[in-house]
N, C-alpha and C positions, 0 to 999 in steps of 0.2 A: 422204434422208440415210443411213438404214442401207443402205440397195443399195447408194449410192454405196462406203459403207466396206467393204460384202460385196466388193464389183470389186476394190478397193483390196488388200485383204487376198488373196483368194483368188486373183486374175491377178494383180497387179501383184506381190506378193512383198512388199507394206507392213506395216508394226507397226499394229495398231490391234484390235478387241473386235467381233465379230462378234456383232448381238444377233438376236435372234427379229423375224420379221417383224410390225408393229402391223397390229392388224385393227381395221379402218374400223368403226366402228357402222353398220347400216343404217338405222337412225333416232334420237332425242335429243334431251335440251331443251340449249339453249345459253346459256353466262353470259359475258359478254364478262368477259375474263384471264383463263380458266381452261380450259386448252387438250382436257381431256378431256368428253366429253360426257356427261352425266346420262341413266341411259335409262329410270327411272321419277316421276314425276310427283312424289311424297311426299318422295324425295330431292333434285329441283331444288329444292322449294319450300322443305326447308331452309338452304339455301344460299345463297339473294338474301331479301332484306327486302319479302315477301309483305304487304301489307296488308289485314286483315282486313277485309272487307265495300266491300273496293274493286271499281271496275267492274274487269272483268278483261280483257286483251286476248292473243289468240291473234294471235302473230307468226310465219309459217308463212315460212321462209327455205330457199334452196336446199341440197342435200347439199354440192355442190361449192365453194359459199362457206366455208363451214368447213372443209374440207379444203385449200381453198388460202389461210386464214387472209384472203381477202379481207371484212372486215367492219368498215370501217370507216363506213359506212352505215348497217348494222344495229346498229350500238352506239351509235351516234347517233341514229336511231328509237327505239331501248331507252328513252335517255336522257330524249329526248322526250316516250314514251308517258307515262315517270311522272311526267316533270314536273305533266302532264296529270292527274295524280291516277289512273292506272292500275294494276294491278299487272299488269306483262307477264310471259307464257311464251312463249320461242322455241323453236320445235323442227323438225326435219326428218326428212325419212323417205323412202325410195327406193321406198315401194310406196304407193298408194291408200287399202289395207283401214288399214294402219297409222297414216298419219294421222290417218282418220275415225274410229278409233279413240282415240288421244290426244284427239281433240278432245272427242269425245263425255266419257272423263273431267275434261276439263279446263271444260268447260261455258261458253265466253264470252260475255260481251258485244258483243264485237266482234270481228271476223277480218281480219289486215293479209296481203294475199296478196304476199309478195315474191320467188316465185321465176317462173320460165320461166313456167312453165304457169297450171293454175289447179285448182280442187279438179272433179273429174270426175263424169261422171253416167256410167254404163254399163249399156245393154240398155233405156233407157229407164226405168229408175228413178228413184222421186222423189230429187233430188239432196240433201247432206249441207246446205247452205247453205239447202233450204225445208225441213228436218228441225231445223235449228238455230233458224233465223229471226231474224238477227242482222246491223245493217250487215256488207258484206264491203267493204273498201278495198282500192286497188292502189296505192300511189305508183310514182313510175317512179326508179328508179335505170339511167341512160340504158347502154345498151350500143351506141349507133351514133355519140357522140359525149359528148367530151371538155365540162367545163361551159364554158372557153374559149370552144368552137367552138358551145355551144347559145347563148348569150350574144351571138356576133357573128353568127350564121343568120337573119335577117329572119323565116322559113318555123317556127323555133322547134324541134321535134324533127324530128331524122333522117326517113325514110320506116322505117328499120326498127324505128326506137322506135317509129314511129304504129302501124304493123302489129300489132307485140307490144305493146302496153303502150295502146292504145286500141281501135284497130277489133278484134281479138280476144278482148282480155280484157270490154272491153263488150258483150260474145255472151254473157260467163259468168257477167254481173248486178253489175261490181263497179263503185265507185264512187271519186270524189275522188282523178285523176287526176295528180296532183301533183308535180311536180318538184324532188325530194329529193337526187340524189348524180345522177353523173356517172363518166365511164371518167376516170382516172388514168395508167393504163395497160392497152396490150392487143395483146400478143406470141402471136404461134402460139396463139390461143385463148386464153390464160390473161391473165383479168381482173383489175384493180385498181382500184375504185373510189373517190372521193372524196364527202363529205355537202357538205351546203351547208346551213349553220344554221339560219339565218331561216327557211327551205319549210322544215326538217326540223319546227321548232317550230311554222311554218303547219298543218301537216302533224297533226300531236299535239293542237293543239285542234279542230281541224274533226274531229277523232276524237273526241274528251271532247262537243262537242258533238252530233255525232249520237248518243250513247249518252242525254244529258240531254233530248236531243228523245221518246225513245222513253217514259224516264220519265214524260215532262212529261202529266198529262192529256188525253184529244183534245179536250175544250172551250177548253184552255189553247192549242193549237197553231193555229198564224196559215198556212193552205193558199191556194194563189193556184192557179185553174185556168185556162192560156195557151190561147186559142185563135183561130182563121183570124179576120184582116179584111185583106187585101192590096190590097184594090180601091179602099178608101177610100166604100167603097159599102153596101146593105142583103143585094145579092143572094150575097154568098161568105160571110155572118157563121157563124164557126163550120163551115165546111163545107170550105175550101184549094181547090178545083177544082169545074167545074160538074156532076160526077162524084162529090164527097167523096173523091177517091180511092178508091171504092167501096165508102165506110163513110158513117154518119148518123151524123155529129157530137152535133147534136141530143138524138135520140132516146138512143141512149149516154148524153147527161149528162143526160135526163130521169128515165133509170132508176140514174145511179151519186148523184144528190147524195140522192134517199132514202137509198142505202146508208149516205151517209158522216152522215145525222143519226142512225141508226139507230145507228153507232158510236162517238155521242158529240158530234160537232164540231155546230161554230153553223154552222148552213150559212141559217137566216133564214126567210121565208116560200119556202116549194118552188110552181114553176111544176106546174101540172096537166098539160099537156099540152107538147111541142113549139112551138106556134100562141102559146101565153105565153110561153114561153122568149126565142121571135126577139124578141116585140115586146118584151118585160123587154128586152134585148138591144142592139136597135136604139133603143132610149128613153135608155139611161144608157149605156150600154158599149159603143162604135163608134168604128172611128177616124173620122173627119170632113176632109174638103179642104180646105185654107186659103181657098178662095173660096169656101167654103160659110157667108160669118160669122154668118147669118141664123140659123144653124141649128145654131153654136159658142153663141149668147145664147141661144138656147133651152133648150139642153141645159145651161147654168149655170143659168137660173131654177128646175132640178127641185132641190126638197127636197134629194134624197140622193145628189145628186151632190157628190163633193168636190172643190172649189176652191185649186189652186196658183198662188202668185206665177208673174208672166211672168219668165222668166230676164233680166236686165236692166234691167226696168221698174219703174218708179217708182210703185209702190201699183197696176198694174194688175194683174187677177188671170184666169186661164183655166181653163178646165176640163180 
C-alpha cells in the first residue's frame, strides 16, 4: 500500500503522504488482531493470557503467512490449541539458528510444525527435535486443493499435498497428519486459506493427548506391538517374507521387550530365547484360516486368551 501511494504521489502527480518504507521482521511470535509482530518472548507473553503451568505449545507458522495476512487457519489452531488446555506461542523466523533459538527459550511441550519445510538437521548434527524430545505434529492446511474439491476427490488429498505434507514431512519424524484448513484462494502464488472446525478441534485434542500420554506413567500406558502373519500360517509369524526383509523380527523383540520392562511398562513374563517367543506366538497370537475350526476351539480353551462376541451371533463367542 505505501509503494502503491509512493507511485501515485511521485509519477502520477496525486495528493497523498509519502511514508517510510515498513520493515518485515525476520522473525516473531504472533497474536492473532494484532498486526505487528512481538520479537521477544517476555513481551508476547504479556500480551495473550499465558497460563501459568500449562502444557505449552510451540506453533512454528510460515514468514509469509503473516505478511500476506493469510491466517485464518492459524488463528483457528490458536483457538484450538487452548481450548485444549495449552498455552500456545506462535512465531516465525526466516533463518534456522533463529528458530532453534526461540525454541530452545521458549521450552515446549509440544511442536505444531505449520510451515513449508520442517525444522533442519545440518552437517549431520543431532537435530533440534532429539535435543528437545517432544511430540512434533504437522497438520495439513491443503495448498493443492480447495476443501470443496478434497471433500469430492475419492483419492482424498492432491498428490502435492501427499508429497509435502506426508511422504516428506514423515522423513522428518512428524506426526498426526490431519486435515485442518484448505486453499480459499490461490492467485499468481498468493494464498488464502480457510479452517475447517471439527479437524481443527480433532486436531487440538489429539494434541493435549499426546502431551498426557507422556505424562502418564509407563506402567500406566497400554502399548500394542503389530507384527507379520499374512499367510494365515506358523511359518511368516513375525518375520513379513521368507527373508524377514533381511531383518530378525524375532530376535529384535527378544532383545527390545527387556528394554521396555526395564523402562517401566508391564510387559509380563519375558520369552528367554526366540524358540519361546514363536511358540508363545503360535499358541495365543496367530491369525488362523476359517477351515482351520479344529484349531480356532483350541486356541479359545487356553486360559489367556481372550474371547469376543461373533459379530451377529447369538451368545456365540470367538477368539
Amino acid at each position: 500500500r505505501r509503494l502503491f501511494t509512493f507511485i501515485q504521489v511521485r509519477h502520477l502527480g496525486r495528493a497523498g503522504e509519502i511514508l517510510p518504507p515498513a520493515v518485515i521482521p525476520e522473525f516473531g511470535y504472533y497474536i492473532p488482531g494484532i498486526r505487528d509482530a512481538f520479537q521477544s518472548f517476555q513481551e508476547f507473553r504479556a500480551k495473550v493470557a499465558w497460563k501459568a503451568g500449562a502444557p505449552v505449545a510451540a506453533l512454528l507458522i510460515q514468514q509469509s503467512f503473516w505478511i500476506t495476512n493469510d491466517t485464518k487457519v492459524i488463528d483457528a489452531q490458536i483457538r484450538g490449541l487452548e481450548a485444549a488446555g495449552f498455552s500456545v506461542a506462535t512465531l516465525f523466523g526466516d533463518r534456522g539458528e533463529q528458530v532453534e533459538k526461540m525454541l530452545r527459550e521458549l521450552k515446549p511441550d509440544l511442536i505444531v510444525e505449520d510451515r513449508h519445510g520442517s525444522i533442519w538437521v545440518e552437517g549431520g548434527s543431532r537435530s533440534l527435535i532429539e535435543e528437545l524430545d517432544v511430540p512434533y505434529l504437522r497438520p495439513i492446511s491443503m495448498l493443492g486443493y480447495t476443501i470443496e474439491e478434497w471433500q469430492k476427490d475419492p483419492r482424498g488429498l492432491a498428490y502435492k499435498d501427499v508429497s509435502l505434507f506426508l511422504t516428506l514431512q514423515e522423513s522428518k519424524g512428524t506426526m498426526e497428519p490431519i486435515v485442518n484448513g484448505g486453499l480459499k484462494a490461490s492467485i499468481q502464488g498468493f494464498h488464502l486459506h480457510e479452517p475447517i472446525p471439527d479437524r481443527v478441534e480433532r486436531f487440538a485434542k489429539r494434541a493435549a493427548s499426546w502431551v498426557a500420554l507422556r505424562r502418564k506413567p509407563n506402567a500406566e500406558k497400554k502399548l500394542a506391538i503389530v507384527y507379520f502373519n499374512k499367510s494365515l500360517g506358523k511359518d511368516d509369524l513375525l518375520r513379513g517374507s521368507p527373508t524377514g526383509a533381511f531383518l530378525d523380527g524375532p530376535a529384535s523383540l527378544v532383545r527390545f521387550l527387556p528394554r521396555l520392562k526395564d523402562s517401566g511398562y508391564k510387559v509380563g513374563p519375558l520369552p528367554k530365547d526366540v524358540a519361546e517367543l514363536l511358540a508363545l506366538v503360535r499358541e495365543r497370537g496367530r491369525n488362523i484360516a476359517p477351515w482351520a475350526q479344529g484349531e480356532v476351539e483350541a486356541m479359545a480353551e487356553e486360559a489367556e486368551v481372550d474371547l469376543a462376541e461373533r459379530s451377529g451371533g447369538a451368545g456365540e463367542r470367538q477368539p
